[in-house]
C-alpha positions, 0 to 999 in steps of 0.5 A: 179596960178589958174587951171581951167578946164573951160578955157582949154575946151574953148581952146580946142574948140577954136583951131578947125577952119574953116579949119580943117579937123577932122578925127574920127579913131575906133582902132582894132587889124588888121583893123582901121575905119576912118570917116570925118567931118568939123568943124560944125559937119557935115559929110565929104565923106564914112568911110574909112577901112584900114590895121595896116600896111604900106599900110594901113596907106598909104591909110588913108594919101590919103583918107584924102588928097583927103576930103582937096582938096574936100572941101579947108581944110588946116588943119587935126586933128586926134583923137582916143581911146587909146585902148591897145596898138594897136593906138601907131603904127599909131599915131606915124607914122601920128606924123612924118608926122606933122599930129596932133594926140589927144586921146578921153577918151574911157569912153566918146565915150561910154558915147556919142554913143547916140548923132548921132542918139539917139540908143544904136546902137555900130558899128565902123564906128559909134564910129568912128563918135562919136570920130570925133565929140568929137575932134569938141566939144573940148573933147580931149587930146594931146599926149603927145610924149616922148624921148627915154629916158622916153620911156625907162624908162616906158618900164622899169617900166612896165616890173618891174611890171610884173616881181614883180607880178611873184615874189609875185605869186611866193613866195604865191605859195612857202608859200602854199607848205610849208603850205601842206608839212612841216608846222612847217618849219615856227618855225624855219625860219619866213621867207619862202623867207628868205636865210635860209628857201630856202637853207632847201627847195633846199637841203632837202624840205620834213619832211622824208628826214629831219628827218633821217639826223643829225643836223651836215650834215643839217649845211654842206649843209647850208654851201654850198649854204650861207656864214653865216648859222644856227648853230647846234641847229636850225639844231636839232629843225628842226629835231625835227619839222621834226620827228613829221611833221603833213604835208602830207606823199603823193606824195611827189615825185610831190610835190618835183617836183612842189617846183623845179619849184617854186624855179626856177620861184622865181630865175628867177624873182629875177634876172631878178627883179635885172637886171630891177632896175639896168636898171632903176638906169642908165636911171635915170642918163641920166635924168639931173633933176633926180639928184637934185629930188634923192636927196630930202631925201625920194624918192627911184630911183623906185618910181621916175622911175615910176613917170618920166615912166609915166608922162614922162618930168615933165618940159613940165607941165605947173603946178602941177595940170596938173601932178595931172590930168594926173594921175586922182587925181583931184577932181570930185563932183556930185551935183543936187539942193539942193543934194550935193554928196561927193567929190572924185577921179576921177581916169580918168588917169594912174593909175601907176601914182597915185600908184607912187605918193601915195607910194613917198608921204608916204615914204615922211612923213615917211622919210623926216623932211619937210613932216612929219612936215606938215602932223603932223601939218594937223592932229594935228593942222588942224585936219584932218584925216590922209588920207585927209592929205596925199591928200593934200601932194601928191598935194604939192608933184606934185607942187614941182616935176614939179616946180624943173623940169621946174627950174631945181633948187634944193630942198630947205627946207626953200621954204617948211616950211614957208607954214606950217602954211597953211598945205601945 
């Protein structure tokens, strides 16, 4: 099947009629910015300001009823940036009441202020007008609503994030103390964030207090925080580490209180980190083709949480490519005459997305036998450097995603193979 992103653009043209009524919003946090045009272009009435509340958004319904029945228009579309998060309120509530919603790339409202009036002049009710006039000229794209139960898993997904984003800040912060108070703990324990090293960094963190203990009364109280601890002789080189410490001898007291607090953020982003995967895990079982994509060897719940978190249903995707696209991993080229730029990225989607997908396509080669097979046979055979190759497999890899979800058949290694000799 050939994607070809001329036809959808001529599509997308194609569905503005004669009859629609097309509506330009500016988001903000408090207050929206709405303009009017018809189908040429042409502008429809005053630009409307109203409140992110009911009210508000109550108004906008009135305002654009009073353009239809001004001009005869039957059919409204509105179109938006995306901008944060303060566009999901309204276009959910003008979704419920059948108005079609689209989004605009925030990247071409910028790249498009000009047309109107040819000035670098920024305004809202300009941007307004320029979202309105790139719904006209087809440069939009369709929301793309989710159930509750990938809507859950995104909220999920993005609250791992931030919670594993603590826990690394965390656990730098922690590396950094011991790098000041006791550096040659790390002769001892490898690890800082190991089970041992944090026992030591609980019960007696500075080089002092360590230095006038006995290796037996360091073993009781490893004992009392693990069940499996250190022996005697890794509590005497700790002591001998300890006695000739080139770490700092001041402040200790606010040194002790500044590790407290580390460990307190390092405990209450690993429980809650515990607490969010195993949310994860439950939601997946809901999903009923999440099941048969588990069980391709390779793929971790987390990665396929954060695939189905962003991407949502695979199986509204018409193909792989459209997966692709959605998270900007299609190709885009600059060229001009005789000059031919270098191929790349475009990275226009989410970028959670792409991270997911790169991360399941690595654990992919490196874990499944069909995979790792294909990769060999590109860099091997095909030579081709290692990164193209895993390019290419991440576009097998969406094929196969939206293929078993829209069929909801089971991985089959044997549909795999056979296109080995065509690396994939």
């Amino acid at each position: 099947m050939k994607f070809k992103m001329q036809d959808k653009q001529n599509q997308l043209i194609e569905r503005i009629s004669i009859k629609h009524l097309i509506i330009g919003i500016d988001i903000a946090q408090q207050f929206h910015v709405a303009r009017a045009v018809n189908f040429r272009g042409i502008v429809i009435g005053d630009p409307l300001t109203f409140e992110n509340n009911e009210d508000g958004f109550a108004r906008l319904i009135q305002w654009i009823n009073r353009f239809k029945a001004l001009k005869g228009l039957d059919t409204t579309i509105v179109g938006m940036e995306p901008t944060g998060h303060y566009w999901i309120n309204l276009s959910k509530w003008l979704y419920e009441r059948n108005i079609e919603v689209v989004t605009v790339n925030p990247h071409l409202v910028k790249r498009n202020k000009e047309n109107r009036d040819n000035t670098q002049s920024k305004s809202d009710k300009k941007d307004a007008l320029v979202i309105a006039d790139m719904v006209k000229n087809g440069y939009y794209s369709f929301i793309r609503p989710s159930s509750e139960i990938f809507e859950k898993l995104r909220v999920l997904m993005s609250n791992r994030d931030m919670t594993v984003k603590r826990l690394v800040s965390a656990v730098n912060q922690i590396n950094r103390w011991v790098d000041i108070v006791f550096p040659e703990l790390r002769q001892v324990f490898k690890d800082v964030k190991g089970k041992g090293a944090i026992a030591t960094l609980r019960l007696f963190p500075t080089p002092l207090e360590i230095s006038s203990m006995k290796p037996q009364d360091i073993v009781n109280g490893w004992k009392t925080l693990m069940k499996r601890q250190a022996g005697l002789r890794k509590a005497q080189l700790l002591i001998e580490l300890a006695t000739q410490s080139v770490g700092t001898p001041q402040a200790l007291d606010a040194y002790k209180l500044h590790l407290e607090q580390l460990l307190e953020e390092f405990d209450l982003a690993t429980a809650q980190l515990e607490r969010v995967e195993k949310e994860v895990t439950e939601v997946l079982k809901k999903i009923p083709f999440a099941k048969k994509l588990l069980a391709i060897k390779g793929i971790s719940e987390i990665a396929l949480g954060g695939i189905l978190g962003e991407a949502g249903d695979l199986s509204g995707f018409a193909h792989g490519n459209s997966l692709l696209r959605h998270a900007g991993l299609h190709l885009a080229e600059a060229s001009s005459g005789k000059w031919k730029g270098q191929i790349v990225l475009s990275k226009r989607g989410r970028s959670r997305l792409r991270r997911f997908l790169y991360l399941a396509t690595m654990s992919l080669v490196m874990n499944n036998p069909d995979f790792k097979e294909l990769h060999s046979n590109n860099v091997n055979v095909k030579k081709m450097k290692k990164m193209k190759s895993i390019m290419k497999l991440i576009n097998k890899f969406a094929r196969i995603l939206v293929g078993m979800a829209r069929k909801n058949e089971s991985y089959s290694s044997d549909k795999v193979k056979p296109l080995i000799s065509m690396a994939a």
